[in-house]
N, CA, C and O atoms as a GROMACS GRO file, in nm:
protein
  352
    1UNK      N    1   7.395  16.818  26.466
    1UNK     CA    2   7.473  16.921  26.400
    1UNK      C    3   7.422  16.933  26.256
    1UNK      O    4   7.389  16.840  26.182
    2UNK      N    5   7.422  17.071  26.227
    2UNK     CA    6   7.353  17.063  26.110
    2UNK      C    7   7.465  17.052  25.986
    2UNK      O    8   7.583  17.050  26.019
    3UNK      N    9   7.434  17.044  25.859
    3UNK     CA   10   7.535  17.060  25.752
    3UNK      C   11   7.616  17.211  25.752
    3UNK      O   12   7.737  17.227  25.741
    4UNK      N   13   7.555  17.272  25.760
    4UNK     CA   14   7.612  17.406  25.783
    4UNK      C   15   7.710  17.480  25.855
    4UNK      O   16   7.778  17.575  25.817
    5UNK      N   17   7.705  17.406  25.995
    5UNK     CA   18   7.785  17.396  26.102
    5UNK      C   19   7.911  17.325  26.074
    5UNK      O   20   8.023  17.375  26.071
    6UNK      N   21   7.875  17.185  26.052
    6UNK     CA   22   8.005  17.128  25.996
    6UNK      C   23   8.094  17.167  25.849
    6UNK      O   24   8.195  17.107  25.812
    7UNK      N   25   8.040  17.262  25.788
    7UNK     CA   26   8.113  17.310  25.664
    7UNK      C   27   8.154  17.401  25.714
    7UNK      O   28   8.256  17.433  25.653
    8UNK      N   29   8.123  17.501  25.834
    8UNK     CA   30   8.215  17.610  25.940
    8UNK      C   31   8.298  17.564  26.024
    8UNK      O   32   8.377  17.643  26.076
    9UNK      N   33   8.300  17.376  26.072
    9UNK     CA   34   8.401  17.380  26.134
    9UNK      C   35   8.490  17.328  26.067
    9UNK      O   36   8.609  17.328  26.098
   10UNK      N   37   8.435  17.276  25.960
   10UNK     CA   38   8.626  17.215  25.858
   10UNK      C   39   8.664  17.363  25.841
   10UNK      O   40   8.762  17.409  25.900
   11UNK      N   41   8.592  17.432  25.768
   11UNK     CA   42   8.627  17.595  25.713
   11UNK      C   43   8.752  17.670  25.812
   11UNK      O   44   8.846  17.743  25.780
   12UNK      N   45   8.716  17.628  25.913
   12UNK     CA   46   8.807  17.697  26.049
   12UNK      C   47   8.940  17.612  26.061
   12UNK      O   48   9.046  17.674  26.062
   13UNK      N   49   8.943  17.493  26.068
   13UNK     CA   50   9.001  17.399  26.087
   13UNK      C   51   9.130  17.388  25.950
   13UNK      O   52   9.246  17.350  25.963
   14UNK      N   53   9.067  17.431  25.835
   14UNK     CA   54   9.139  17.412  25.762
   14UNK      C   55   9.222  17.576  25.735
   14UNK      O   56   9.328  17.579  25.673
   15UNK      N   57   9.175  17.673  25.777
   15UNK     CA   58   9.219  17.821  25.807
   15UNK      C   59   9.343  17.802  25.898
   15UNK      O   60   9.463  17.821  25.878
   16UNK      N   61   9.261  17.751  26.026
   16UNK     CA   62   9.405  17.746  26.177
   16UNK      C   63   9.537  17.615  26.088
   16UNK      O   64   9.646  17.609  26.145
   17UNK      N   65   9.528  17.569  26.023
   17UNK     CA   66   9.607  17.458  25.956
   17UNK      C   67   9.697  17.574  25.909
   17UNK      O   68   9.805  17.614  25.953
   18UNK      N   69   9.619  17.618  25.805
   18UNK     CA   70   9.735  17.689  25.714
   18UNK      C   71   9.798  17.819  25.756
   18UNK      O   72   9.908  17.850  25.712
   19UNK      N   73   9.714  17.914  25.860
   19UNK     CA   74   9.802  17.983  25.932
   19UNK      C   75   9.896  17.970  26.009
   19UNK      O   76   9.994  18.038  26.037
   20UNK      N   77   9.839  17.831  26.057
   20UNK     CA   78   9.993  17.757  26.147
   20UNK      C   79  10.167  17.729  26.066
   20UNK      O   80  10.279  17.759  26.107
   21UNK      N   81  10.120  17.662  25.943
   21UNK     CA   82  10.207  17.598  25.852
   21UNK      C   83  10.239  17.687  25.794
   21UNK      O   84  10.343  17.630  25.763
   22UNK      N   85  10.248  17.784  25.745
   22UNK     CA   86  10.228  17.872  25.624
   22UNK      C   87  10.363  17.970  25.701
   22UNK      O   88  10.430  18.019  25.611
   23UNK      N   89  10.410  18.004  25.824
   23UNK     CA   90  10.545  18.061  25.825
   23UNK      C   91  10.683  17.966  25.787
   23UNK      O   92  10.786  17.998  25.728
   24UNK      N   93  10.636  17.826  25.851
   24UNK     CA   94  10.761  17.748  25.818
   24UNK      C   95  10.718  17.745  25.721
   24UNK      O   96  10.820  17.769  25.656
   25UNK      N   97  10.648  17.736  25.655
   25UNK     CA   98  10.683  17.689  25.522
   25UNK      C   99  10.722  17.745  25.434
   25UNK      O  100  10.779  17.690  25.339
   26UNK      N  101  10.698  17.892  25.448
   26UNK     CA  102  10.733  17.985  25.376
   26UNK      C  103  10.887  18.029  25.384
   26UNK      O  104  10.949  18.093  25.299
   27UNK      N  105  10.924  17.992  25.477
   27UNK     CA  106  11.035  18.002  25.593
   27UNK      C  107  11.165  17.916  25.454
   27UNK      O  108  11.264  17.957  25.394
   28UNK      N  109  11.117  17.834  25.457
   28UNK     CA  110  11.169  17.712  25.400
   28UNK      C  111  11.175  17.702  25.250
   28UNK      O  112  11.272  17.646  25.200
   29UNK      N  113  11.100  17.742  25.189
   29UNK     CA  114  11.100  17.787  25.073
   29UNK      C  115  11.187  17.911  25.028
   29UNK      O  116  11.275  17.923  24.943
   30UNK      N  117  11.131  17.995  25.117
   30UNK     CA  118  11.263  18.106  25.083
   30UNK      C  119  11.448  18.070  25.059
   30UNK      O  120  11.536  18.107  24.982
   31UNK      N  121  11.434  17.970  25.183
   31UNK     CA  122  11.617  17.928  25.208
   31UNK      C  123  11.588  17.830  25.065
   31UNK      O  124  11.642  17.868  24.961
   32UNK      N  125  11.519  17.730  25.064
   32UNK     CA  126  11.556  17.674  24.965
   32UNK      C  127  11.570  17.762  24.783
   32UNK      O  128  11.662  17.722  24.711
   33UNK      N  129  11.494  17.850  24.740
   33UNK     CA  130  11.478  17.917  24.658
   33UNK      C  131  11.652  17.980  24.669
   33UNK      O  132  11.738  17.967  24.581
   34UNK      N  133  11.667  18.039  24.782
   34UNK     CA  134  11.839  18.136  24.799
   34UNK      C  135  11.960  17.979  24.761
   34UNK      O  136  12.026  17.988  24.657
   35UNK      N  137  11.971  17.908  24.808
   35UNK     CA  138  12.046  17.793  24.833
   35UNK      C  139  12.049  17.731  24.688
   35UNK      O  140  12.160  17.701  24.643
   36UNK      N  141  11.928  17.708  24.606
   36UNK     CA  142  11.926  17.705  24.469
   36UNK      C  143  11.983  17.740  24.409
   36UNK      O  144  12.063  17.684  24.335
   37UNK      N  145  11.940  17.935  24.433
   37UNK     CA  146  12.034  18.008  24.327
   37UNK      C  147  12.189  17.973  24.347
   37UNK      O  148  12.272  17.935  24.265
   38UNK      N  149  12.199  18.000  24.488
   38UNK     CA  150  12.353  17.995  24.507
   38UNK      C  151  12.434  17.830  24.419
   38UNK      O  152  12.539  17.822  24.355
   39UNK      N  153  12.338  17.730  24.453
   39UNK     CA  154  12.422  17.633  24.400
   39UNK      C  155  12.424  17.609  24.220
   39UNK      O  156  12.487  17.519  24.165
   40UNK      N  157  12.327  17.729  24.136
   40UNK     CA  158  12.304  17.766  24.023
   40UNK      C  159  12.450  17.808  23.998
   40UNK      O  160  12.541  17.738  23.953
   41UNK      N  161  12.452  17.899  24.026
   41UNK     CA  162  12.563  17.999  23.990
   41UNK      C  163  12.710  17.899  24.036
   41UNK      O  164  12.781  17.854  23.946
   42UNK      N  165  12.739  17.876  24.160
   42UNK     CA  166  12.853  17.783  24.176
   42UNK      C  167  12.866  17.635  24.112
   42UNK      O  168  12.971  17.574  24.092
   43UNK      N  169  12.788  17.609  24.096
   43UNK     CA  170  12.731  17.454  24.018
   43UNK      C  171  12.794  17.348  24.107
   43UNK      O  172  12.868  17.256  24.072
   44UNK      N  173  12.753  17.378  24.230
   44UNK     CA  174  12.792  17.319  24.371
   44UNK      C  175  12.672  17.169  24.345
   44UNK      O  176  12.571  17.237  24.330
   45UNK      N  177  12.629  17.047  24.334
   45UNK     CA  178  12.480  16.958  24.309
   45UNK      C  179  12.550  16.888  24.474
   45UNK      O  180  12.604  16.778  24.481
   46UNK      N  181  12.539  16.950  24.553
   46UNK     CA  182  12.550  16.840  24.622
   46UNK      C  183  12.407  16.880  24.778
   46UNK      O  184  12.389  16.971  24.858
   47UNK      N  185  12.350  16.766  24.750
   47UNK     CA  186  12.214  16.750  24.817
   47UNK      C  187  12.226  16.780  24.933
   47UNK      O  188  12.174  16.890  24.947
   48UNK      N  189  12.277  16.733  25.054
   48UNK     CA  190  12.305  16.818  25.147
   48UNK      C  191  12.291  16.959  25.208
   48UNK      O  192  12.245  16.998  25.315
   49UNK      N  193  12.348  17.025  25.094
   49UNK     CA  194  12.427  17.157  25.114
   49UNK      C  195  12.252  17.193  25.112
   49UNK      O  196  12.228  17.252  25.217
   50UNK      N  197  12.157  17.182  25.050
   50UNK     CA  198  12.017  17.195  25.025
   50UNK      C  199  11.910  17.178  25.108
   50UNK      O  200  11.811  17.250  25.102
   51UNK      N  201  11.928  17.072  25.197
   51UNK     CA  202  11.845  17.020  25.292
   51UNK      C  203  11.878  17.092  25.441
   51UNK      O  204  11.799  17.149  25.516
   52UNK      N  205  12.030  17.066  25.460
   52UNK     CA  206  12.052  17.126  25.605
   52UNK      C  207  12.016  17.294  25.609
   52UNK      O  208  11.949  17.320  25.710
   53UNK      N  209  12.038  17.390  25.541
   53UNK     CA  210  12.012  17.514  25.551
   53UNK      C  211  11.846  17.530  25.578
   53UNK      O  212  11.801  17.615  25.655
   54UNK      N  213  11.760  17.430  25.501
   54UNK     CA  214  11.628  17.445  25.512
   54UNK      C  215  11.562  17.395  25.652
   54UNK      O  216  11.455  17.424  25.706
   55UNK      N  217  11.650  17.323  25.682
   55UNK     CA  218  11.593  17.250  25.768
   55UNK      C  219  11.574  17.308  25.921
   55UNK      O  220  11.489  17.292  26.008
   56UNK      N  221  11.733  17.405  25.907
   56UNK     CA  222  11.767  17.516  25.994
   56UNK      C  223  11.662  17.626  26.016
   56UNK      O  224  11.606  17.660  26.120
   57UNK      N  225  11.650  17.675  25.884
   57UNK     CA  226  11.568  17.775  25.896
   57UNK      C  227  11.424  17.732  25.954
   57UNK      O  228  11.368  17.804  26.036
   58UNK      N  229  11.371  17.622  25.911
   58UNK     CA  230  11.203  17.594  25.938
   58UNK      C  231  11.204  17.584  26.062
   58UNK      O  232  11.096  17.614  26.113
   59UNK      N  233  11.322  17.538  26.165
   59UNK     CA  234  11.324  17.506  26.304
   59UNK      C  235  11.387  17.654  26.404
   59UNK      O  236  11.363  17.663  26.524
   60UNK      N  237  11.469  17.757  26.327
   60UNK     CA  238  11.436  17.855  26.388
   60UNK      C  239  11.342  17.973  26.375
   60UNK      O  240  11.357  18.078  26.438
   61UNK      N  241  11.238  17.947  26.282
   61UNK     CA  242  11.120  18.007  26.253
   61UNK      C  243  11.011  17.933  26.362
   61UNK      O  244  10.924  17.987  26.430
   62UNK      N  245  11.042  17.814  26.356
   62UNK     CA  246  10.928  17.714  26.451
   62UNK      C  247  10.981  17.741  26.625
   62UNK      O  248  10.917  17.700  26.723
   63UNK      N  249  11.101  17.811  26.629
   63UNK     CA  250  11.093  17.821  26.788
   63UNK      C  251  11.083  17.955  26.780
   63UNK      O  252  11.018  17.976  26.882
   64UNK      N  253  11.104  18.079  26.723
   64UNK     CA  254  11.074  18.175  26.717
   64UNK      C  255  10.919  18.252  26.686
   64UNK      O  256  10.886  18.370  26.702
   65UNK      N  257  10.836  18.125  26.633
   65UNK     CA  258  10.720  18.111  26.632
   65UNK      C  259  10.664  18.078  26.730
   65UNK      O  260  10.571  18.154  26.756
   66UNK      N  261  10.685  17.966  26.826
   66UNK     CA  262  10.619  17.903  26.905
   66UNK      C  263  10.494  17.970  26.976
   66UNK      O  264  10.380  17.924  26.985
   67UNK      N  265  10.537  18.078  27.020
   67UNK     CA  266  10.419  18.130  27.143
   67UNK      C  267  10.283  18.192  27.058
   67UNK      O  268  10.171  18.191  27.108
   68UNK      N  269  10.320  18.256  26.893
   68UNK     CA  270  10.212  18.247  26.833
   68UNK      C  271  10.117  18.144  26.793
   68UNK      O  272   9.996  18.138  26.813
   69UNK      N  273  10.213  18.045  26.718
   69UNK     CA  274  10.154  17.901  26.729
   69UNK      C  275  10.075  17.866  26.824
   69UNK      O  276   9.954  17.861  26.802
   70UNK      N  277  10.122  17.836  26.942
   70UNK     CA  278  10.064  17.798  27.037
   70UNK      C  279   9.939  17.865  27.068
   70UNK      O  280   9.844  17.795  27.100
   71UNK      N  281   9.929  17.969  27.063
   71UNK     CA  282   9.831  18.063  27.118
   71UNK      C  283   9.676  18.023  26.974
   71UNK      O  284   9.559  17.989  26.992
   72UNK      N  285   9.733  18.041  26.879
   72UNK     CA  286   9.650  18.012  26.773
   72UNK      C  287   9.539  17.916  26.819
   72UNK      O  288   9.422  17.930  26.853
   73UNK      N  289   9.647  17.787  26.802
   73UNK     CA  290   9.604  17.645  26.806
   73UNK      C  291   9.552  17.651  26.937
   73UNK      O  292   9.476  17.554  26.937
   74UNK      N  293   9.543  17.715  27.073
   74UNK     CA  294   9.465  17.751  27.196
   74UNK      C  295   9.334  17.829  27.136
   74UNK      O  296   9.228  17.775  27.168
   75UNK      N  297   9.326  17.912  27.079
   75UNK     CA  298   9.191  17.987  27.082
   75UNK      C  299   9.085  17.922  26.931
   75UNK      O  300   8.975  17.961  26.893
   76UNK      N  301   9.176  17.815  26.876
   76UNK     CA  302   9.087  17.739  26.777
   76UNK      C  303   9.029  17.620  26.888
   76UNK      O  304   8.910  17.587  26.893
   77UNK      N  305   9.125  17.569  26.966
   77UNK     CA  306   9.048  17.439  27.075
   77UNK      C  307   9.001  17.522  27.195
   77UNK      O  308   9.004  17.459  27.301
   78UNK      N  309   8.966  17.627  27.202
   78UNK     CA  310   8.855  17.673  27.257
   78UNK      C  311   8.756  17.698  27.209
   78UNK      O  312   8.653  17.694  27.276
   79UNK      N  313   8.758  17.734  27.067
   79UNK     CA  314   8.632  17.805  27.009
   79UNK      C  315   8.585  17.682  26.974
   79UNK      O  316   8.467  17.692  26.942
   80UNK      N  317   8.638  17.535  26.964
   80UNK     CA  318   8.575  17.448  26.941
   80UNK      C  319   8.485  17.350  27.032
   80UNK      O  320   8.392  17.277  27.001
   81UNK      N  321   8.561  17.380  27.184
   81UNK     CA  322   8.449  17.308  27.268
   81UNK      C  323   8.400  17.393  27.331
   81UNK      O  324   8.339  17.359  27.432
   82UNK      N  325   8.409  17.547  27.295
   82UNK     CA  326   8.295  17.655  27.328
   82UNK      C  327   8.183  17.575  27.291
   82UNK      O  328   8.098  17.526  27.366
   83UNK      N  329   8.197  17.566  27.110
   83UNK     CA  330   8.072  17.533  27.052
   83UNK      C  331   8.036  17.416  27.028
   83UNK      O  332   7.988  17.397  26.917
   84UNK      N  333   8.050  17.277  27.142
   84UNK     CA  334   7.965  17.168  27.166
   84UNK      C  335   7.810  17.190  27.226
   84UNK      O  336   7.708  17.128  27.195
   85UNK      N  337   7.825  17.288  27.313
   85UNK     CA  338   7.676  17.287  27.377
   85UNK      C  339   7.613  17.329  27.272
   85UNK      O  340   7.512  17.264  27.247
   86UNK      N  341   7.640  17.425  27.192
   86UNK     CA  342   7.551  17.436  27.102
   86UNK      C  343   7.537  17.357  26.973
   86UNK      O  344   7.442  17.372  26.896
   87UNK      N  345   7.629  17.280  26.956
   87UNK     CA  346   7.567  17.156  26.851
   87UNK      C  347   7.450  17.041  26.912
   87UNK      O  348   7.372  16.962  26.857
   88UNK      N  349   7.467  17.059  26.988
   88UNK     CA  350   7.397  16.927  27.075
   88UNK      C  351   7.260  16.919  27.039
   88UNK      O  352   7.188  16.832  27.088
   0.00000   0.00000   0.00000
């Protein structure tokens, strides 16, 4: 395998990563950013109230996601042992 090849397959690898991650996470950030304000303004500090809403949201983004996910992370582990014969 040449150097070149392997700087295209982290390149990919690190692409399918962050397209994967990048709805929950965004997902999650949003609730936490809203949940902030809200406990700004009420001056509610209690940690909880912070974690469970986020935690909610990242897990119904992650099942409402799933079949994209899945499909992703399928056509990256194909395109990757597509291209064994040709590293060889």
């Amino acid at each position: 395998m040449d150097p070149q090849a392997a700087v295209d397959l982290t390149r990919q690898a690190i692409m399918t990563t962050l397209l994967v991650c990048a709805p929950v996470l965004v997902a999650g950030l949003i609730v936490g950013l809203l949940v902030g304000l809200l406990q700004a303004a009420t001056q509610v500090q209690e940690q909880t109230l912070s974690f469970v809403p986020k935690m909610v949201a990242m897990l119904v983004v992650t099942s409402i996601g799933m079949p994209w996910l899945v499909s992703r992370l399928v056509t990256y582990f194909h395109d990757l042992v597509q291209g064994i014969p040709g590293s060889l």
